[in-house]
N, C-alpha and C positions, 0 to 999 in steps of 0.2 A: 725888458728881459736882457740880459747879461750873459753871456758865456763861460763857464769854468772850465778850467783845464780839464781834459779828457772827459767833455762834457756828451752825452748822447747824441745829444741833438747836434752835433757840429753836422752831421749828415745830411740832417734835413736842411741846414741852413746853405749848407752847399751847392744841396739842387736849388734852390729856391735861388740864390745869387746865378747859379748856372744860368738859368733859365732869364733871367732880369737881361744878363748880359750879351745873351744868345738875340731876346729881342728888342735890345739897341744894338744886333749888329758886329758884337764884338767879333772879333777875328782868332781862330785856332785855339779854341780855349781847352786848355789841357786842368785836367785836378791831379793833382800829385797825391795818393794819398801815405801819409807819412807812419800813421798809426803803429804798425808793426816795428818801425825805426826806433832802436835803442837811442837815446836823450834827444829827439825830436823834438822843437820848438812848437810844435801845436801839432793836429791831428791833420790837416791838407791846406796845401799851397793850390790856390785858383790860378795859371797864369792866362794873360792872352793879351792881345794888343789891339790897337785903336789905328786906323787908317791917315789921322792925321792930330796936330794937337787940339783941335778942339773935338774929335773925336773919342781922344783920351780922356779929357775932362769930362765929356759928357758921360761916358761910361760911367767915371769914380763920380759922379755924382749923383747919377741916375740908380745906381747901385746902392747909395746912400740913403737916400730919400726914400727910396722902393724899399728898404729892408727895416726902415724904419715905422714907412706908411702898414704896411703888410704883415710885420713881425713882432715890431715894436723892439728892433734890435739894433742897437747902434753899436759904431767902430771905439774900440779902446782908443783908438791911434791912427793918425792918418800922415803920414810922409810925401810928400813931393807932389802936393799940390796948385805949386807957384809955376812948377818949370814941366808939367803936360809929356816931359818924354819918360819919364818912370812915375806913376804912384801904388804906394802901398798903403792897403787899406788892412787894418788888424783887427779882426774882430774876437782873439784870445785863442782860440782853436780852431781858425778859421782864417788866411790871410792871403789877401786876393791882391796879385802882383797885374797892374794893368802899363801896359810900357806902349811908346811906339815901336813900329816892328823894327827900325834900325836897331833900336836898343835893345827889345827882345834880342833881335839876330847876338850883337855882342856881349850879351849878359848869359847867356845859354841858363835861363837858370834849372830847365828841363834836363839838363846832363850831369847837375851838381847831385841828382837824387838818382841815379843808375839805380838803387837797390829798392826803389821804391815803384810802386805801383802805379803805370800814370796811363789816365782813359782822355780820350781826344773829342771834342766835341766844336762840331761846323754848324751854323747856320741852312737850312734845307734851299739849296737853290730849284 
């Protein structure tokens, strides 16, 4: 299964990555959702971040794997796989930003969407 632009299902696939990431652990995970945003580049940004580099990886891949096993939904495109402090996983109307948190901190990419709708979601301690 494959994703199209302003496809229904980006919603479901949303929680379903939400959830993937929440139990490896991932940290602050925010959805941005973009939908209402005049020439938005897909329908929601996942962001959140990993506690150390091999943290990261294991998210972007664990997320991979699991969306694949479960959905039968792979990534159009995957960036910054070699270097563990940003990747970005695209899955067409769906693009899940996994950073370490220094680089979350300096990338704010949570402030570049002021006009968009973002829900925050923590691991239950």
């Amino acid at each position: 299964m494959t994703l199209t632009k302003k496809s229904k299902q980006s919603g479901d696939v949303v929680k379903i990555a939400r959830e993937i990431l929440l139990d490896k652990k991932a940290k602050n995970i925010a959805v941005i959702d973009l939908k209402n945003l005049e020439n938005s580049v897909c329908d929601y940004f996942i962001v959140t971040h990993g506690t150390s580099d091999r943290h990261v990886q294991g998210l972007a891949d664990n997320l991979v794997d699991d969306l694949k096993q479960q959905e039968n939904i792979s990534p159009w495109h995957i960036e910054g796989k070699n270097s563990s402090d940003w990747v970005l996983i695209d899955y067409a109307d769906v693009v899940v930003h996994i950073f370490r948190e220094e680089m979350r901190d300096f990338y704010k990419i949570e402030e570049l969407w002021a006009d968009a709708e973002i829900k925050y979601y923590q691991e239950e301690e």
